[in-house]
N, C-alpha and C positions, 0 to 999 in steps of 0.2 A: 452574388452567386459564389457557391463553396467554390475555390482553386483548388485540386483533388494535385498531390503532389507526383512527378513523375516517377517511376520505378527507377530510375537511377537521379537519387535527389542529394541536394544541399540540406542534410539534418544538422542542427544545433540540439547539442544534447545538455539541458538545464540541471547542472546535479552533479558532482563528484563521487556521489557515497557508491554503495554497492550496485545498485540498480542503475544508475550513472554509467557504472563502467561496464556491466553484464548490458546493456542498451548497445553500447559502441559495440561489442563482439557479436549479436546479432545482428546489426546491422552493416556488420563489415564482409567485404568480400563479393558486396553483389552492384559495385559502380556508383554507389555513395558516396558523395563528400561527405564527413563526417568534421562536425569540432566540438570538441566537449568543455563546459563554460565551468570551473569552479569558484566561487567568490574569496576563498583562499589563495591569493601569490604563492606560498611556500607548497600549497598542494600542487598547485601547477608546475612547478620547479621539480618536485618530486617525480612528478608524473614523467613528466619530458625526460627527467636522467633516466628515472628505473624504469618507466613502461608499464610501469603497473600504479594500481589503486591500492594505496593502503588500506582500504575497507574490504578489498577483493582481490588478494595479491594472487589466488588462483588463475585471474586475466590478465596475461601479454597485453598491453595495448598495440594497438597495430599501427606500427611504424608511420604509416598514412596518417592517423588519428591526429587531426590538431587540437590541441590544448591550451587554454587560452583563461585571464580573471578579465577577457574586456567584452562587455555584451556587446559590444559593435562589432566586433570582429566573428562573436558568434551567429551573430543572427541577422548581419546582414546576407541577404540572397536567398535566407533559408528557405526550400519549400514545404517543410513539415519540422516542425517544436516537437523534442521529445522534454517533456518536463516530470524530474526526477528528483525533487525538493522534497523533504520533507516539509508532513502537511502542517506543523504550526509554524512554517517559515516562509512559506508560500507568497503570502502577503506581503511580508517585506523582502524579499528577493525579487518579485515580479514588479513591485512598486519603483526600484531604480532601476529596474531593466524595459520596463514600460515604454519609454522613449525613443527606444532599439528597435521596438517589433512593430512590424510591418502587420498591419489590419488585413485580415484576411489570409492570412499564413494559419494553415492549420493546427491545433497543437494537440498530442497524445499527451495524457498524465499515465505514470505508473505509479501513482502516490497514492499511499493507502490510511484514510485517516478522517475525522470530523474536526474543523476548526473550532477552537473554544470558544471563541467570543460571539464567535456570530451562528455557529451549529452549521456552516456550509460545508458542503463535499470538496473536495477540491479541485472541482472543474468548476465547479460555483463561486470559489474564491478566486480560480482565474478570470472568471468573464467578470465579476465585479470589478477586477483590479485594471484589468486589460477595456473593456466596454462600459465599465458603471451600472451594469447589472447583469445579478444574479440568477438571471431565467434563461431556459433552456436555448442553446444552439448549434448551430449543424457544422461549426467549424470546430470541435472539438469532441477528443477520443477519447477513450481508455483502455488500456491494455492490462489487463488484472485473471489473476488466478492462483491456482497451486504451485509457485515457481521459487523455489527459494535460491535463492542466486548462486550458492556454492555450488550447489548439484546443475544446475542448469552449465556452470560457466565450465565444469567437468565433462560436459556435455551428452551427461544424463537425460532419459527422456522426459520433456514434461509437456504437458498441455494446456494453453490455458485460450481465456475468450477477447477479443477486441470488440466494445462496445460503444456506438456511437448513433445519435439520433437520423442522421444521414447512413444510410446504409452502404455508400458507395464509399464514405468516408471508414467506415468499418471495415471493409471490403478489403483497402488498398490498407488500411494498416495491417490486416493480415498478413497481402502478399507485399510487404515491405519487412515484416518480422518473421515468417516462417523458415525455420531451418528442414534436414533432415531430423534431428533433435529435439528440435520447438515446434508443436502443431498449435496452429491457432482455429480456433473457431468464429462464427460472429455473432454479434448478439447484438438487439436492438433498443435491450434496457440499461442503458445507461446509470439511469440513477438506482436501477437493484444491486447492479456489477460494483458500482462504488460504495453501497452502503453496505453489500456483504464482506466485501476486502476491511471496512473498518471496525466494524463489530466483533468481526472473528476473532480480533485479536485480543480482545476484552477475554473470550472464552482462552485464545491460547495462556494467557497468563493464571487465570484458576487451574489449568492443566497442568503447567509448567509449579502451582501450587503442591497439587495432590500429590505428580512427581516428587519433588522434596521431601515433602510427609511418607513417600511412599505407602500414599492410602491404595494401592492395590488398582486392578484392571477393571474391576467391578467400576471402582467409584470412576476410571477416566471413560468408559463407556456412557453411564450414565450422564456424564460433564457433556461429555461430545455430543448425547442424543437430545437433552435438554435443554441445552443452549442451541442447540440448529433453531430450536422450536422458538427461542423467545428472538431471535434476531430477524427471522424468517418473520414472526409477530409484527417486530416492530421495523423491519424492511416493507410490507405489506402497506403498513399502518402510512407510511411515507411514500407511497403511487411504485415502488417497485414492486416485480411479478414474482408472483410464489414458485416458480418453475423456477427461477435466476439462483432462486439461495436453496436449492437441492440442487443444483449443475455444478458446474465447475468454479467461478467465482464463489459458489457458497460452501456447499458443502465439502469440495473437492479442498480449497483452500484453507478451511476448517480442519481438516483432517492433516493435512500438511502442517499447519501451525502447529499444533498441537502433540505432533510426535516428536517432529525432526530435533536433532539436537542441535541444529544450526540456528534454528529459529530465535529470533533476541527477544519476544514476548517471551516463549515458554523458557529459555532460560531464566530470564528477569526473573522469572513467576518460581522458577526450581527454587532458585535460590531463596528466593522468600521461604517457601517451605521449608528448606534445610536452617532458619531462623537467623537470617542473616537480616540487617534492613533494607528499607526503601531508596534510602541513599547510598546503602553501601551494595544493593545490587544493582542499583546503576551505575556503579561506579568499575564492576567487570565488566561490564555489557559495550562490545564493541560496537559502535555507532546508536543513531535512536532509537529510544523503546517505543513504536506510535503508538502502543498499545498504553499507554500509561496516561498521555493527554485525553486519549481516545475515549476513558472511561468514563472522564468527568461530564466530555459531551455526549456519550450515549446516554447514559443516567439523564441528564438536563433532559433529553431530546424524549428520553421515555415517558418523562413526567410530564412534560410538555401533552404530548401526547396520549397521556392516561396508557400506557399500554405496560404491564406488568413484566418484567426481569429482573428476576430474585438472584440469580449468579451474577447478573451485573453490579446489583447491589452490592452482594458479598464483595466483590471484588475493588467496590468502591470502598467498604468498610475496612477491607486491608488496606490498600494502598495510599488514602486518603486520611482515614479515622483512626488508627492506630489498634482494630481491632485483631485479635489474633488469628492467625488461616483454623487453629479450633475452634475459635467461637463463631468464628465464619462458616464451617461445615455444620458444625453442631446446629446453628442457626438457620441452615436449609436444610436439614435431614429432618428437623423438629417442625416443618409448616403445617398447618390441617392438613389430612389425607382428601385425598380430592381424584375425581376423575382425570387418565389420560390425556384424554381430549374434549 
């Protein structure tokens, strides 16, 4: 039976990077114990002198906040995991911390991304790692949308959806994440909520392409309207609901990605455009691009599934095949003309 955590709970927050530390600031202030687990010693060090995250130095941590690199200390007593890893490390993070966690401790992801080798979501690569499989369960969340952490931790308005197959589990992560600033909503599709958060970002990186080219508003429109369509395609194609990737996990954080200049897809992607490379635009790009791993698995996961995405392609033809962001638009501007819909 789900243990539904109480409104004033013992969270262990998995993750130092920006969503790590934007997780502690929402969830601080309302009779939470909080401890945030980094698998870095020096970033813990860090943290405890200056109080902040170096990947979000906009966040004070709050003095209460403990900080800690021993999974024992984080997650014993927890009554709710936030886990805030990124998604190609998921696996081996959760794999020595596995011995910590208590069965039945609920756990939210705000990770946004498809694992490579296996094509799992990664609430799929937790319950593998944590239960030894990958099929659906009712102890586990996701909190996903248009939220890009600087503006949020500035405490700009944003809204996004917590999604979980238990509804009640959905529910309390709402009213455990709602600010005046943060509205949450709930949603009962899990697996749409996380396969829109990872695709998007395939699109924000052609975005953050065209930016660099400065191909004009014409072409980011058309980016934005055509790619909702093949992710929504190949969302669909995978048992998520077509409503999930027009709401707020879809299109809402589609649209986010894609403009903000905080975004580390769409810069990654500017910068390509302005003909910099692959490695040397990861090598500006504060913390990880999920958008980079993310593309080799949505492509895999398309073909798998016969379902057609020509921006994904392109974008796998940059970043992967060494072709140019010209021969890559040239190469979708030139497909047979074909109906809309």
């Amino acid at each position: 039976m789900l243990k539904l955590p109480p409104m004033s709970a013992k969270i262990a927050i998995i993750g130092d990077g920006a969503m790590g530390a934007l997780t502690s600031k929402l969830l601080a202030g309302k009779g939470n114990r909080l401890c945030l687990w980094s698998a870095f010693p020096e970033h813990v060090e860090h943290m405890r002198t200056h109080r902040v995250s170096r990947y979000l130095p906009d966040v004070r941590l709050e003095e209460s906040l403990e900080v800690t690199s021993e999974g024992s200390e984080a997650l014993r007593d927890a009554d709710l995991v936030v886990s805030a890893v990124p998604c190609q490390f998921i696996r081996r993070v959760w794999s020595g911390l596995a011995g910590e966690f208590t069965r039945g401790t609920p756990i939210c992801s705000v990770t946004k991304g498809i694992e490579n080798e296996t094509l799992l979501r990664p609430t799929q690569v937790l319950a593998d790692v944590l239960f030894g499989s990958s099929g659906p369960r009712e102890d586990l969340a996701v909190l996903s949308g248009p939220s890009i952490a600087h503006e949020v931790a500035l405490e700009k308005p944003a809204t996004v959806v917590s999604a979980a197959i238990n509804p009640e589990l959905a529910l309390r992560v709402q009213q455990l994440f709602v600010t005046p600033y943060f509205r949450v909503y709930t949603n009962s599709d899990l697996a749409g909520v996380e396969l829109a958060g990872a695709t998007k970002n395939v699109i924000a990186i052609a975005a953050g392409i065209l930016d660099g080219m400065q191909a004009g508003d014409n072409a980011k429109a058309a980016l934005l309207s055509r790619g909702l369509v093949e992710i929504t395609r190949l969302g669909v194609q995978l048992g998520g609901h077509r409503d999930t990737f027009f709401g707020l996990a879809g299109m809402g954080d589609l649209v986010t990605t894609c403009v903000s200049p905080f975004g580390r897809n769409r810069s990654f992607g500017e910068a390509i455009g302005k003909g910099r490379s692959v490695k040397e635009a990861l090598g500006i790009t504060n913390g990880v691009v999920e958008g980079v791993a993310t593309t080799a698995s949505v492509l895999d996961l398309a073909c798998r599934q016969r379902v057609e995405m020509p921006i994904t392609q392109a974008v796998h033809a940059v970043v992967f095949e060494g072709q140019s962001p010209q021969q890559a638009i040239s190469a979708l501007m030139s497909r047979p003309a074909r109906p809309e819909y």
